[in-house]
N, C-alpha and C positions, 0 to 999 in steps of 0.2 A: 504494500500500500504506500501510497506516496505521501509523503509527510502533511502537504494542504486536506489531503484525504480525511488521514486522520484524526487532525485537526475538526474537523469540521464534521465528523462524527461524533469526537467526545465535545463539542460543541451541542449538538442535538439530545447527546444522552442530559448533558448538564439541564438542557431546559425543558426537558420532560419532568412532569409531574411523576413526586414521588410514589412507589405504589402505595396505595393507602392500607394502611396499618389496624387491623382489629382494634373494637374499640375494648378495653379490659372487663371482664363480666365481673358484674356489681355481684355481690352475695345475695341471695332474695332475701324478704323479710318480710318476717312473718307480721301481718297487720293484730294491732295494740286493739284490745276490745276491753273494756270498764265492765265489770259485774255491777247492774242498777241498784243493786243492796249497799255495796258501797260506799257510792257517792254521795256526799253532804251537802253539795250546792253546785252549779254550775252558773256561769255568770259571765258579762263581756263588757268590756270598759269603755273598747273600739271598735266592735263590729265586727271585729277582723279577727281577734284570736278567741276563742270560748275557752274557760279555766271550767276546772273541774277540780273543785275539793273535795279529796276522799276520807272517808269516815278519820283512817288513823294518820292524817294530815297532808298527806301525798298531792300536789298541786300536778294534775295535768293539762298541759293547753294544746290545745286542738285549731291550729288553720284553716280558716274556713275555706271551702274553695271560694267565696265571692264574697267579699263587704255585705253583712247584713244590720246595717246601723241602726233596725228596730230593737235587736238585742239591747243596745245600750239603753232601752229608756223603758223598757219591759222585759216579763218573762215569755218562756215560753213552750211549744206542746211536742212534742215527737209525733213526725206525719207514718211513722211504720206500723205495724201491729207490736202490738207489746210484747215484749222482749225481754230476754235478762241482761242482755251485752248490750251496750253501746260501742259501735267500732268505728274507727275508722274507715273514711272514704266509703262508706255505708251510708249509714243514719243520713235521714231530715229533719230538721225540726222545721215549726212555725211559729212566726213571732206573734205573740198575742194581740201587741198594739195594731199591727197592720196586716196581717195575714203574709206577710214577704215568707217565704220559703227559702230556706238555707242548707246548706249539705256541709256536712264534715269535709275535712282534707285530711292532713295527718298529723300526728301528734309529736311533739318533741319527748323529746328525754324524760321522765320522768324528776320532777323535783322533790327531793326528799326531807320533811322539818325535822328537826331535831325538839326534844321536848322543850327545850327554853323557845324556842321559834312560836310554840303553838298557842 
C-alpha cells in the first residue's frame, strides 16, 4: 500500500463512529410496598413528594409521578380496591379537595428515627 493510501484509510477509520458499547445492566429491584397497618400518617408539603410515617417512626417519601398540589391543602382517598400494600409505581390516590388523581412513583431510601428523633 502506498503510504497516501494508508494515510487516508487510518484517516477514515479515525472518523468512524465508535462501535457502540452495551449499556451496563442495572440490578433489578425489587418494588418497596408499605403494609397499610403500619402506616401513621401520610402527608405532602409540595405536591410532589408524599411522606409516609410508619407506626415505629420510619419516614418514607414517595415521588409522585406528576405534581398533585391538592395534597398540600387536603387529605386524601386510595382510587384501588383495598389492599394491605401500598407500592410503589402502583397505587392512586384522590385528593379530596378536588378530585385530581395522583399515582405513586418511587420511593427513596428509607429514613430511619432514632428514639431521641421521635
Amino acid at each position: 500500500m502506498k503510504p497516501a493510501t494508508v494515510l487516508a484509510v487510518a484517516f477514515l477509520a479515525a472518523a468512524l463512529p465508535a462501535a457502540a458499547q452495551p449499556a451496563p445492566v442495572q440490578p433489578s429491584r425489587t418494588a418497596v410496598c408499605l403494609n397499610v397497618r403500619d402506616i401513621q400518617d401520610a402527608s405532602s408539603k409540595d405536591g410532589k413528594i408524599l411522606s409516609f410515617k410508619m407506626r415505629d417512626g420510619t419516614i418514607y417519601n414517595n415521588h409522585l409521578r406528576q405534581s398533585c398540589d391538592s395534597l398540600i391543602f387536603g387529605g386524601f382517598a386510595w382510587t384501588v380496591p383495598s389492599t394491605q400494600e401500598v407500592c410503589e409505581d402502583v397505587q392512586t390516590l384522590r385528593a379530596i379537595t378536588t378530585g385530581e388523581v395522583c399515582r405513586l412513583g418511587r420511593f427513596d431510601a428509607p429514613v430511619r428515627r432514632t428514639a431521641a428523633a421521635r
